[in-house]
Wavefront OBJ file of the C-alpha trace (Angstrom):
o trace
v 8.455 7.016 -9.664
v 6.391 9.410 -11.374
v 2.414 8.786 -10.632
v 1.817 8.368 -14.077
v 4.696 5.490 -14.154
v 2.714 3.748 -11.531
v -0.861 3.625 -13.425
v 0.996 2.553 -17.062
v 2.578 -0.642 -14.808
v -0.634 -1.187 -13.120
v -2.641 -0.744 -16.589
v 0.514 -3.118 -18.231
v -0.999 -5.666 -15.760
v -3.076 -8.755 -17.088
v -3.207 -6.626 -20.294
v -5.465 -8.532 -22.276
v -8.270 -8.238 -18.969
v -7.311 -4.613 -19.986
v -7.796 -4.147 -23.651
v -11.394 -5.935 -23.084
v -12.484 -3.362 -20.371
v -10.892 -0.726 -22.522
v -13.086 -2.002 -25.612
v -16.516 -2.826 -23.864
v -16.011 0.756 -22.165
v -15.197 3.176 -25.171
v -18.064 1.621 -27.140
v -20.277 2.157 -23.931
v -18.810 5.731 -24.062
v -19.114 6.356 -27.808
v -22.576 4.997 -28.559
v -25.103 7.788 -27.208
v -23.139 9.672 -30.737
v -25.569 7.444 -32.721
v -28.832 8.254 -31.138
v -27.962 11.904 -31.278
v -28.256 12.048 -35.360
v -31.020 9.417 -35.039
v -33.031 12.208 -32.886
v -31.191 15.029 -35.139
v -33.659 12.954 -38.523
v -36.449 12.074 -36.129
v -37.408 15.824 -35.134
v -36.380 17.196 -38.411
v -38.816 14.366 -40.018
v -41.420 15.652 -37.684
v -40.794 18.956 -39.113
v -40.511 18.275 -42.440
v -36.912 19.209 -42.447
v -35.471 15.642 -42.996
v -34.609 13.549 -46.476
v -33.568 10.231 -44.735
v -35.309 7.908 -46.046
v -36.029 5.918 -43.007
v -39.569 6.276 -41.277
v -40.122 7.355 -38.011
v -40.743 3.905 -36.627
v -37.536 2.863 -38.044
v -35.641 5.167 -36.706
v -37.286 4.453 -33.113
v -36.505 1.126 -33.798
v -33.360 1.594 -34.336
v -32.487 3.611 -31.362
v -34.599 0.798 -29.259
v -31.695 -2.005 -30.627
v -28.707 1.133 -29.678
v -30.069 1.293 -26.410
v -30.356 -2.353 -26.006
v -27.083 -2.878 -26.858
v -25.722 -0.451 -24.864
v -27.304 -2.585 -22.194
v -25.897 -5.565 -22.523
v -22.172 -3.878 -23.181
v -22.544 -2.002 -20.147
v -23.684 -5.275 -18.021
v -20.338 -7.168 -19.469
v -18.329 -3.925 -19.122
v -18.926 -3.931 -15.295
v -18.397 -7.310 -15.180
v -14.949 -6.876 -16.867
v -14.095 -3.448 -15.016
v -14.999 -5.399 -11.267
v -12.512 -8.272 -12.506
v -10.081 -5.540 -13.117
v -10.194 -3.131 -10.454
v -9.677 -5.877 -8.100
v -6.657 -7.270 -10.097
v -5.030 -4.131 -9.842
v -5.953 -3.245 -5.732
v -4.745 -7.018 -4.773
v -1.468 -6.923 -6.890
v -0.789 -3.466 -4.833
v -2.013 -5.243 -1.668
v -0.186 -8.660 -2.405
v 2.958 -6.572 -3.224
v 2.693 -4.288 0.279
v 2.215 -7.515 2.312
v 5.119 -9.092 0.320
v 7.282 -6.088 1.120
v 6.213 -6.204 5.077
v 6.905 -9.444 5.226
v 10.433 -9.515 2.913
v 11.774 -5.671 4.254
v 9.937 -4.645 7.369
v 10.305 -1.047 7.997
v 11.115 -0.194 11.647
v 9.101 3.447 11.374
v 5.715 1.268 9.889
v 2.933 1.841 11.961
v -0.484 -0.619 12.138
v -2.446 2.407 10.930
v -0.958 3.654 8.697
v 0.017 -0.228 6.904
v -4.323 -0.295 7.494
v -4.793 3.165 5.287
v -1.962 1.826 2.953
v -4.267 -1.456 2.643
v -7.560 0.114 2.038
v -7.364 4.041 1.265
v -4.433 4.087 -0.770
v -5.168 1.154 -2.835
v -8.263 1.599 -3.183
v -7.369 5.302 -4.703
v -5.117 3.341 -7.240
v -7.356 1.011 -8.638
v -9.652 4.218 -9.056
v -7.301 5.867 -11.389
v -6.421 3.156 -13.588
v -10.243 2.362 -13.933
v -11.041 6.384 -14.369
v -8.299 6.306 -17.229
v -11.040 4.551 -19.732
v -13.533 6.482 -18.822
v -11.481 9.719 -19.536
v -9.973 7.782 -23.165
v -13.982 7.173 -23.917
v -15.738 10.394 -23.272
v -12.572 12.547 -24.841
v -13.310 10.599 -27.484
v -17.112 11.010 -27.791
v -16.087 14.927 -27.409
v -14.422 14.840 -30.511
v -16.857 13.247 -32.229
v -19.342 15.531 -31.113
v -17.426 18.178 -31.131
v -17.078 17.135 -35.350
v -20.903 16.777 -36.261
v -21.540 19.924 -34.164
v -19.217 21.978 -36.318
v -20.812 21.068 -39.109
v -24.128 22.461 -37.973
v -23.094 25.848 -35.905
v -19.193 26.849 -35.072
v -20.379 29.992 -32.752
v -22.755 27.310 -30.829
v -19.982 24.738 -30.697
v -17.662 26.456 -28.999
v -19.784 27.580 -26.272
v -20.286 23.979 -25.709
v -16.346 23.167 -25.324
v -15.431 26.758 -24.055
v -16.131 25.458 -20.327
v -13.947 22.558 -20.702
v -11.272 24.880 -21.477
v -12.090 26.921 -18.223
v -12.669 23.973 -15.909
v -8.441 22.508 -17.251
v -7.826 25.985 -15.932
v -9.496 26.121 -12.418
v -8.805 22.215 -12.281
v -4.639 23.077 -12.614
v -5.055 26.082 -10.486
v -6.139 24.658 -7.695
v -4.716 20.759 -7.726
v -2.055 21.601 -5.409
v -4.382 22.688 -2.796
v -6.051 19.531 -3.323
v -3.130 17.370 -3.287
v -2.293 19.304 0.009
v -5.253 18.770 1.974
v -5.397 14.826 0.701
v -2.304 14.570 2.260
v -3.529 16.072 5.517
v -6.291 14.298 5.871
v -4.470 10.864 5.053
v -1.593 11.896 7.805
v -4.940 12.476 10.796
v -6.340 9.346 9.248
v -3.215 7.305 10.308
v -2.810 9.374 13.531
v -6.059 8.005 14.967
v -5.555 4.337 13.550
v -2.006 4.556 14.999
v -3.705 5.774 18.377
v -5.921 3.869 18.256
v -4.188 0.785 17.940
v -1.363 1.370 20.441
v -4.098 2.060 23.400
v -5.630 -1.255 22.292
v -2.159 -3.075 22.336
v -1.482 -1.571 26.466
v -5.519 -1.538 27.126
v -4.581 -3.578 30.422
v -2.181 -0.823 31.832
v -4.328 1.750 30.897
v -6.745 0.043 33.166
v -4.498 -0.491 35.565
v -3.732 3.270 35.891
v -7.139 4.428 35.628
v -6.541 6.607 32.464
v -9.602 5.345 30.468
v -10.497 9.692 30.563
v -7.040 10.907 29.216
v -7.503 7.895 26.353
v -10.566 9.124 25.508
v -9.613 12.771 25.494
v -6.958 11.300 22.829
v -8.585 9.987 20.887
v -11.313 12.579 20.228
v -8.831 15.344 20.153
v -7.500 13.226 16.943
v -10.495 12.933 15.729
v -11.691 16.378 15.997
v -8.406 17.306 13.649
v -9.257 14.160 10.943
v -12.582 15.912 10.980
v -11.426 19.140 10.142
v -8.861 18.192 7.795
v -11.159 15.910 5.461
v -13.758 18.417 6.020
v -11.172 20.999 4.346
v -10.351 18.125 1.871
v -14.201 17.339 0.711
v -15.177 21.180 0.488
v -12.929 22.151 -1.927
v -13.462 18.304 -4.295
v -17.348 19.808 -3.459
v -16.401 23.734 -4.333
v -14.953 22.239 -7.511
v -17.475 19.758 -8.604
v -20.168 22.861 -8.125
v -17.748 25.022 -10.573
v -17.610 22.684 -12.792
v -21.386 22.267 -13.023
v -22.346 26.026 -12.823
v -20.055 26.387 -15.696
v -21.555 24.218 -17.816
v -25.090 25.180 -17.463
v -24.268 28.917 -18.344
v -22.887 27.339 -21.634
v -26.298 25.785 -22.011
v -28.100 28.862 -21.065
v -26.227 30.257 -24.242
v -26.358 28.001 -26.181
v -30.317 27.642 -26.147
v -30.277 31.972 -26.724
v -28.367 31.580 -29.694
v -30.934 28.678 -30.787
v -33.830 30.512 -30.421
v -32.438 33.254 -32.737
v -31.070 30.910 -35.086
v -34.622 28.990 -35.497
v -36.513 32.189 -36.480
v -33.741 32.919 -38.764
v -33.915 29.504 -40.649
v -30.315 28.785 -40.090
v -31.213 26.066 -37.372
v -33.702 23.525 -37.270
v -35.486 21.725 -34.427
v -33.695 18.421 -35.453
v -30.214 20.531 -35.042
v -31.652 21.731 -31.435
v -32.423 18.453 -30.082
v -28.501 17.085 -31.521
v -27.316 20.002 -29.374
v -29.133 19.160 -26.518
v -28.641 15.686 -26.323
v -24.738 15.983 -27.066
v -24.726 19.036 -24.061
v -25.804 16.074 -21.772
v -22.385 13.872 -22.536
v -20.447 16.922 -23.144
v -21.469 18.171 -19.512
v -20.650 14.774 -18.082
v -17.294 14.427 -19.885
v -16.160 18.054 -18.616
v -17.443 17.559 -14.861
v -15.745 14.058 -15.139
v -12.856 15.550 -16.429
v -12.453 18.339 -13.951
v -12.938 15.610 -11.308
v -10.295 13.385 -12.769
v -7.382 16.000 -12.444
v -8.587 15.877 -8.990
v -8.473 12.681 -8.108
v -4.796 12.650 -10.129
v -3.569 14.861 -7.465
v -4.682 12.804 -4.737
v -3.310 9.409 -6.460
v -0.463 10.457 -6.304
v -0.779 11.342 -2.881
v -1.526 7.920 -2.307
v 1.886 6.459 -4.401
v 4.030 8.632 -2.207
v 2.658 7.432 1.080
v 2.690 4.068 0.120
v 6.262 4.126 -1.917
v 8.017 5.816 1.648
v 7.790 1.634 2.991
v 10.238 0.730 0.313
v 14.074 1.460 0.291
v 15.051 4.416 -2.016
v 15.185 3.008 -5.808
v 12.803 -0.145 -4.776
v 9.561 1.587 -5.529
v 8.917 -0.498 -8.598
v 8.268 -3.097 -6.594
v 4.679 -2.011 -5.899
v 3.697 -2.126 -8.656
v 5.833 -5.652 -10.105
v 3.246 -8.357 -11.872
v 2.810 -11.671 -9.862
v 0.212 -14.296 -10.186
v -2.765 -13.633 -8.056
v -4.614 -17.401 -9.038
v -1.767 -19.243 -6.476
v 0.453 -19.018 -3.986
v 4.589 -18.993 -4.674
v 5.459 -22.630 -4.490
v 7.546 -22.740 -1.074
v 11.146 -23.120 -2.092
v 13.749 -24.907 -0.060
v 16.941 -22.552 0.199
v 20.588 -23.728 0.296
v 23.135 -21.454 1.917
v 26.378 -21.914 2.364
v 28.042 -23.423 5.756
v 29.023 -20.139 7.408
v 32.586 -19.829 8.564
v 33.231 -16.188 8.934
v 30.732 -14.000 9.426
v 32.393 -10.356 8.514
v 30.847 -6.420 9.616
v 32.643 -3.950 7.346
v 32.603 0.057 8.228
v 28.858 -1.007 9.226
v 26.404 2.563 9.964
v 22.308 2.891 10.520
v 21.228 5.810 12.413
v 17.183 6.310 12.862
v 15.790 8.989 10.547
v 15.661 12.481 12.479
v 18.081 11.293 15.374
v 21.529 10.601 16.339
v 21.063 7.277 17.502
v 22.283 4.320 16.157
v 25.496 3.211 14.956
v 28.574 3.793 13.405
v 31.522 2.340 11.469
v 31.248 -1.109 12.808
v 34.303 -3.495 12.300
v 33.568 -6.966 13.508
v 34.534 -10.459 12.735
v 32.647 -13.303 13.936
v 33.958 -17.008 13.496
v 31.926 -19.905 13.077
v 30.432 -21.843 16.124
v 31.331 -18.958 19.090
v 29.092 -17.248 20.523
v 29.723 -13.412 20.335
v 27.712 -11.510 23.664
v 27.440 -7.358 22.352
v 26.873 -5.552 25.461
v 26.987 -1.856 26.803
v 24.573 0.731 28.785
v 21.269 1.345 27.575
v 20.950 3.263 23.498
v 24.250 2.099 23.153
v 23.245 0.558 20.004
v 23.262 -3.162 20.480
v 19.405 -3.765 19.310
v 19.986 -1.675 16.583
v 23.064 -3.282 15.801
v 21.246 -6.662 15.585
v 18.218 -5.663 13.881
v 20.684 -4.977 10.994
v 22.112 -8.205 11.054
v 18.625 -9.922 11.238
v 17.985 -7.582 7.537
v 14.800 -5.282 9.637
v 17.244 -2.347 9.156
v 18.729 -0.531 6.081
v 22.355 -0.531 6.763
v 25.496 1.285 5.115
v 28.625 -0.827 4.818
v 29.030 -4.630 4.099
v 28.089 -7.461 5.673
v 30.140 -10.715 4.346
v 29.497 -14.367 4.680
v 32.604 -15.893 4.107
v 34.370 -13.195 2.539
v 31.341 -12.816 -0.076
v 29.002 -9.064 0.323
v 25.316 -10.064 1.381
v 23.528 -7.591 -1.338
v 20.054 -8.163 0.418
v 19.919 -8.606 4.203
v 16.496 -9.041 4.638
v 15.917 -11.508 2.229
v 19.584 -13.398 2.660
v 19.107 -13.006 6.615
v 16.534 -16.048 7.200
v 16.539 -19.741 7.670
v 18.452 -21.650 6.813
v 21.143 -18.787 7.157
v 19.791 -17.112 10.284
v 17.030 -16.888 12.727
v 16.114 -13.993 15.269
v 14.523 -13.389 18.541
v 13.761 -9.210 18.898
v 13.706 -7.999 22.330
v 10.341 -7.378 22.485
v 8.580 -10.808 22.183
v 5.621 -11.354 19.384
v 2.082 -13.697 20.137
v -0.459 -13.925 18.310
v -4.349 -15.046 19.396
v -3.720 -18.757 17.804
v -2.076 -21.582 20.406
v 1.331 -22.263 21.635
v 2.092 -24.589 19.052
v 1.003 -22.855 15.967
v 2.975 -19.910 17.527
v 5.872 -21.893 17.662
v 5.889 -23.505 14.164
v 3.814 -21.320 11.854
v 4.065 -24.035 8.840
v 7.334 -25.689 9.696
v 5.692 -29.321 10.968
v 8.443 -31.091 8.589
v 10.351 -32.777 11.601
v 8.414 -34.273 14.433
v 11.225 -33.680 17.165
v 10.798 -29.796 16.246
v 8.503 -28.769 19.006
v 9.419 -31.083 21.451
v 13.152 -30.177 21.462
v 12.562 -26.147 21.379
v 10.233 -26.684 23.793
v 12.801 -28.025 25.943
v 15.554 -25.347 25.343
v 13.116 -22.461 25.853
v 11.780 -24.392 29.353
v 8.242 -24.198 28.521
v 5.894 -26.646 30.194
v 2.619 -25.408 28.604
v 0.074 -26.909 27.249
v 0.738 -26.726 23.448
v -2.927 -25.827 22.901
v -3.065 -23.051 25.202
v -3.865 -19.487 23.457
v -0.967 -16.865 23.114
v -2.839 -14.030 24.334
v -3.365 -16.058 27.878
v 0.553 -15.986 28.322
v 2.686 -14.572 30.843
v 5.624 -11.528 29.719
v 8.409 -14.402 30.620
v 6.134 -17.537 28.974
v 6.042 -15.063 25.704
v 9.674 -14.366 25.584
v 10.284 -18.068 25.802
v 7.818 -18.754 23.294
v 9.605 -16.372 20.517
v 12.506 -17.908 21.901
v 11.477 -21.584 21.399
v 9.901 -20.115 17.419
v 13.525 -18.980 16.486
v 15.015 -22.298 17.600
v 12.304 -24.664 15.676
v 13.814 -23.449 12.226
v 17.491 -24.481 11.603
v 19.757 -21.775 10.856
v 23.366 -21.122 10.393
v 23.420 -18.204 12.337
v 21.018 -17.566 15.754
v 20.372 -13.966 16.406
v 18.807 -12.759 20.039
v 18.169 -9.212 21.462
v 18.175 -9.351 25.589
v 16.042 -13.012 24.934
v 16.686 -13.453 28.980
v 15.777 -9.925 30.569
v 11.585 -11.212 31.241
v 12.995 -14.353 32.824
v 13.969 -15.249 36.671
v 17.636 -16.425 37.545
v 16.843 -20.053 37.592
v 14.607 -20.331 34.183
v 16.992 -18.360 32.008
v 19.813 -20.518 34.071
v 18.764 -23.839 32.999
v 17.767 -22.005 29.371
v 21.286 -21.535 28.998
v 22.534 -24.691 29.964
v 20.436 -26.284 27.139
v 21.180 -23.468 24.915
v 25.208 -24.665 26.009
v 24.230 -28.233 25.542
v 22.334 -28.039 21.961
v 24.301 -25.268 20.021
v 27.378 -24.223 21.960
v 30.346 -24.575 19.366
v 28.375 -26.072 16.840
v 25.676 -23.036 15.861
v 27.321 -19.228 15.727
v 25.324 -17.252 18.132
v 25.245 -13.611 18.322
v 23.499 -11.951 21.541
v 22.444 -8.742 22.827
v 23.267 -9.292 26.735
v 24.197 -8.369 30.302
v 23.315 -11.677 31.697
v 26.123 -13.272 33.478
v 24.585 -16.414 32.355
v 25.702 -15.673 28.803
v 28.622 -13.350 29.470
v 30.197 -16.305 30.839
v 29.565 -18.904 28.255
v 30.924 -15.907 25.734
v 34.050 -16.541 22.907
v 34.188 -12.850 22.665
v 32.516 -9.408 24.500
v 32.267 -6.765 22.017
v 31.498 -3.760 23.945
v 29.710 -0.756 22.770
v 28.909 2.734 23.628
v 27.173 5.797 21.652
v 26.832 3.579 19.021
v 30.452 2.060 18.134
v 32.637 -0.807 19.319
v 34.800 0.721 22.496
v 36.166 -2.789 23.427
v 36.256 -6.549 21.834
v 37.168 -8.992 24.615
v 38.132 -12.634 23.552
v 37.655 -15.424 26.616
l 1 2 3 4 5 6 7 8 9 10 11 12 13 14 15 16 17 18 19 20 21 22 23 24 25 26 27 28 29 30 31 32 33 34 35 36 37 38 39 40 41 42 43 44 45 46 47 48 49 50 51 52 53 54 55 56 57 58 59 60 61 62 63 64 65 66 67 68 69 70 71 72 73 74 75 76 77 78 79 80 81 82 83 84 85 86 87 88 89 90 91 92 93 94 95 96 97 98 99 100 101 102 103 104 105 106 107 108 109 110 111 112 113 114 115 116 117 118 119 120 121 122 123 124 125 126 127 128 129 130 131 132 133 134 135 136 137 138 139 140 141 142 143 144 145 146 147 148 149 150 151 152 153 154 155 156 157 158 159 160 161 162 163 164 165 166 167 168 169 170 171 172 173 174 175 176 177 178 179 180 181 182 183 184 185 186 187 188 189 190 191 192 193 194 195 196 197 198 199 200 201 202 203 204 205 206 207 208 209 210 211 212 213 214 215 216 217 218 219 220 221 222 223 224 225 226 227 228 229 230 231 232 233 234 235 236 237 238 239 240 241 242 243 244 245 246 247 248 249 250 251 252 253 254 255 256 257 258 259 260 261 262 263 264 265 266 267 268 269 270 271 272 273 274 275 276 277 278 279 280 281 282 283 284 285 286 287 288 289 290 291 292 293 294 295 296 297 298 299 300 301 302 303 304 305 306 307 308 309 310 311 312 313 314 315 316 317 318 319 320 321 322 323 324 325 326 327 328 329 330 331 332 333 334 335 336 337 338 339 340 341 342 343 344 345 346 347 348 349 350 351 352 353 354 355 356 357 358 359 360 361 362 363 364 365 366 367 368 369 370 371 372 373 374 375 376 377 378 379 380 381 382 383 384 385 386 387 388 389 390 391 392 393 394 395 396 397 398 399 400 401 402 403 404 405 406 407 408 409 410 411 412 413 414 415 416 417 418 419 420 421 422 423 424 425 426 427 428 429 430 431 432 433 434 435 436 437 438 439 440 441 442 443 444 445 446 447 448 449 450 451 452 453 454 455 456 457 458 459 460 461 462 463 464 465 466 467 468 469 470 471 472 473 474 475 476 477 478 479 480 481 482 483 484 485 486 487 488 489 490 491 492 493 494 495 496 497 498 499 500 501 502 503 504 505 506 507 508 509 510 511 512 513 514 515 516 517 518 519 520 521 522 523 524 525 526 527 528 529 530 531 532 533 534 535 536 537 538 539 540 541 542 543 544 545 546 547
C-alpha cells in the first residue's frame, strides 16, 4: 500500500475522535488571522490612519478574549490530539501483536518486532497528527496570503516566494532522506537484534570466556547506528536551517520594501505590523511544511519495514479498525473430525536460499502416526512448520478433501497443536507455562504432566529448568489443549533413552490410534511405533514406508 493509503485508514479510524481534533486544531491554527487586523486598526489608530470605530481599549480587549480563547481551544485540542495519537499507535501496535501472534514470520527478529513497536509506530501516529497541522496553517496561508494582497502584491510574494523554494529543496532532497532513515532504522535493529541474542546465550558466552569479543560487537554496531543517524539528523538539521535562512531573507526584504513604501505614503505602520505579525505564522507554516515532506519520506520508511511481517497482499491488515476499550471475547472453535489429512504439490524454500522443500505429495489417515525422517536440512522442520501454519507455503493442504485457505489461523486447537524443536519458557512457573489460560478441565495438568514425565514442582520458575525438563515442558503445553492433529519437531532429541522411553509408552497409551500424530524423528522409540516412514532428502519425499 501506498503511504498515503495507510494515514487515510489510520485517519478513517474512530472518525468522529478525528473530526473534533481536526476542528479544535484548524481554529487553533486560524485564529492568530484575527489579531493580525486587530493590530493592523490598533497601530493605524495610533497613527491616525484608522476609521474603525472601535477604541483602542476595545480593540485590546478584544484581542485579550482571542487570546483567551485560543487558550482554552488549545488546552482541549491537546487533550483531543493525546486521545488520538494514542488511538492510532495502539491500533498499529494491537494489529502487529495480532499478526505475531496469528502469522509468525520465521525471519522476525526481537529487535527489530521492538523498533516496529516503538519507532515505527510512533512515526505513524506522527503523520496522521502532523496532517492537521499542515490542513490548518495552509489554510491560515491563504487567508493571509488574501488580506496581504490587498495591501501590497510585490511584498506578498516575497512572503510566499520561500515556500515555493523550500517544496523545491524539500522534493530534491527527500530521497536522500528516506535513504538514510532507512539506514539508520536497519543499525537500529542490528544492535537490538545483537543485543538480544547475546542476552538469550549470556551463559555460554560465559562459559567460553568471550565477554571481550561481545563487547567488541556490540560497540562495533553501535559505532555504525551512530554514524548512520548521525548522517540521518544532519541533513533533517541542514534542512530545517534552509528552511529558516530562507525565510528570514524574505523578511529582510520585505522590511526594505516597507521602509520605502512608508515614506512614500503607500504603506502605513498599521499595514507594517499586519506584515510582521502574519511573517511569524507564515515562517512557521513554511519551516513546518518543509519539515513535513520530511518526515513523509521517513513514514513511509516506517510502513515498509513494518508491512515486510505480513504476507504479500495482507498489508491492510495493519492498519484494519478493532476495538481498543476490550478484549475479543474468546470464541470456542468447532472443526471438523479429521479423517484425511492431504499435502498437495506442497513447496517453501527460505528467502535467499535453496533450502527447503519441494513438491510434497503426502496423505496422512486419521489416528496413525506418520514419523518424517532423513539427514540433517533435509527439510523435515521446515516441512512441519508449514503444517503447524509458521510458514507461507505453495500448494494445498486439505482436511478431508476440503483446501485449508489459512494455515496459521486453521492450524490450532482444536484442529492441531505443535511442539517446535527448539523448546520455548518463559520467566512465569511450570504450570502457567503449561496452561497459559486453558484451566477449563482439572485433569489437564495432571495428565500432560504424566505423558511428558515431569515430576516438578508446578510452581517452580521456567528459567530454573533443565534443556530436557524444557523440552518436556513444551511437550506437556502442546498436549494440555485437545487437538485433532499433534504436530512435534525432534520433541525427544534433549531427552535420555529411558525418559523419552517411558514418554513414548504414554504417548502409545493416551493417543496411539486415536489422535493423528505427525513427527519429525530418528528415535527408534518412535520409528517403531510408526504407521508410515516418509523419508526425505534435499527437501522432497525419496521414500514412504508403511509398517
Amino acid at each position: 500500500m501506498k503511504t498515503y493509503k495507510y494515514i487515510y485508514q489510520l485517519m478513517a479510524y474512530r472518525p468522529f475522535l478525528y473530526a473534533l481534533n481536526g476542528l479544535l486544531w484548524l481554529l487553533i491554527h486560524l485564529l492568530p488571522l484575527l489579531p493580525g487586523i486587530i493590530l493592523q486598526s490598533f497601530f493605524d489608530q495610533l497613527s491616525g490612519h484608522s476609521s474603525t470605530v472601535i477604541s483602542t481599549t476595545g480593540l485590546l480587549a478584544l484581542l485579550a478574549a482571542i487570546a483567551l480563547s485560543r487558550i482554552v481551544i488549545i488546552y482541549f485540542g491537546g487533550l483531543t490530539d493525546i486521545l488520538h495519537r494514542f488511538s492510532i499507535s495502539t491500533i498499529i501496535r494491537r494489529n502487529l501483536f495480532a499478526h505475531l501472534l496469528h502469522k509468525p514470520s520465521a525471519t522476525t527478529q526481537a529487535g527489530e518486532v521492538i523498533i516496529h513497536f516503538r519507532e515505527d509506530a510512533e512515526q505513524a501516529e506522527s503523520a496522521v497528527s502532523w496532517v492537521l497541522d499542515v490542513i490548518g496553517k495552509f489554510l491560515f496561508a491563504i487567508g493571509a496570503f488574501v488580506v496581504l494582497l490587498n495591501i501590497s502584491v510585490s511584498m506578498t510574494l516575497l512572503v510566499f516566494i520561500p515556500l515555493v523554494v523550500i517544496v523545491m529543496i524539500a522534493n530534491k532532497v527527500s530521497y536522500k532522506v528516506e535513504e538514510n532513515r532507512e539506514r539508520s532504522k536497519e543499525a537500529s535493529t542490528a544492535v537490538a537484534n545483537t543485543i538480544g541474542e547475546f542476552t538469550s546465550i549470556a551463559q555460554s558466552v560465559n562459559l567460553a570466556n568471550a565477554e571481550p569479543y561481545v563487547i567488541e560487537k556490540i560497540t562495533a554496531l553501535n559505532e555504525q547506528r551512530k554514524q548512520r543517524m548521525l548522517k540521518d539528523r544532519v541533513l533533517t538539521q541542514a534542512l530545517d536551517a534552509i528552511f529558516s535562512n530562507t525565510v528570514s531573507l524574505g523578511t529582510g526584504l520585505i522590511l526594505l520594501l516597507a521602509a520605502s513604501a512608508i515614506r512614500n505614503g503607500t504603506f502605513t505602520i498599521g499595514d507594517l505590523s499586519l506584515f510582521i505579525y502574519y511573517l511569524a505564522f507564515i515562517t512557521e507554516f513554511t519551516d513546518f511544511f518543509g519539515m513535513f515532506l520530511a518526515h513523509y519520506r521517513q513514514t513511509a520508511v516506517s510502513f515498509s519495514r513494518m508491512e515486510k511481517l505480513f504476507q504479500k497482499g495482507m498489508e491492510k491488515e495493519l492498519v484494519e479498525h478493532h476495538s481498543l476499550s476490550e478484549l475479543p471475547a474468546e470464541q470456542k472453535r468447532e472443526v471438523e473430525p479429521l479423517e484425511t489429512l492431504t499435502l498437495h504439490n506442497l513447496s517453501y524454500v527460505y528467502p535467499g536460499t535453496e533450502k527447503g522443500f519441494r513438491n510434497i505429495e503426502l496423505t496422512i489417515d486419521r489416528g496413525s502416526l506418520t514419523v518424517i525422517t532423513g539427514v540433517i536440512g533435509s527439510g523435515k522442520s521446515t516441512l512441519l512448520k508449514a503444517l503447524a501454519g509458521v510458514l507461507p507455503y505453495e500448494g494445498e493442504i486439505r482436511w478431508n478433501g476440503r483446501a485449508v485457505t489459512d494455515a496459521s489461523a486453521f492450524f490450532t486447537p482444536p484442529a492441531s497443536a505443535y511442539t517446535p524443536q527448539i523448546p520455548t519458557v518463559f520467566q512465569q512457573s511450570l504450570q502457567e507455562n503449561i496452561q497459559l489460560g486453558v484451566y477449563e478441565e482439572e485433569n489437564t495438568l495432571d495428565r500432560s504432566l504424566h505423558i511428558a514425565v515431569l515430576q516438578d514442582d508446578v510452581h517452580r520458575k521456567g528459567t530454573q529448568l533443565s534443556g530436557g525438563q524444557k523440552q518436556r515442558t513444551a511437550i506437556a503445553r502442546m498436549f494440555a489443549r485437545e487437538a485433532e492433529l499433534y504436530l512435534m519437531d525432534d520433541i525427544g532429541s534433549a531427552l535420555d533413552i529411558e525418559t523419552e522411553q517411558k514418554m513414548w509408552e504414554r504417548i502409545a497409551h493416551e493417543f496411539l490410534h486415536k489422535k493423528t500424530m505427525i513427527i519429525a524423528s530418528h528415535s527408534q522409540e518412535c520409528l517403531r511405533r510408526a504407521d508410515q516412514i516418509v523419508v526425505m532428502k534435499d527437501g522432497q519425499i525419496v521414500d514412504i514406508i508403511k509398517q
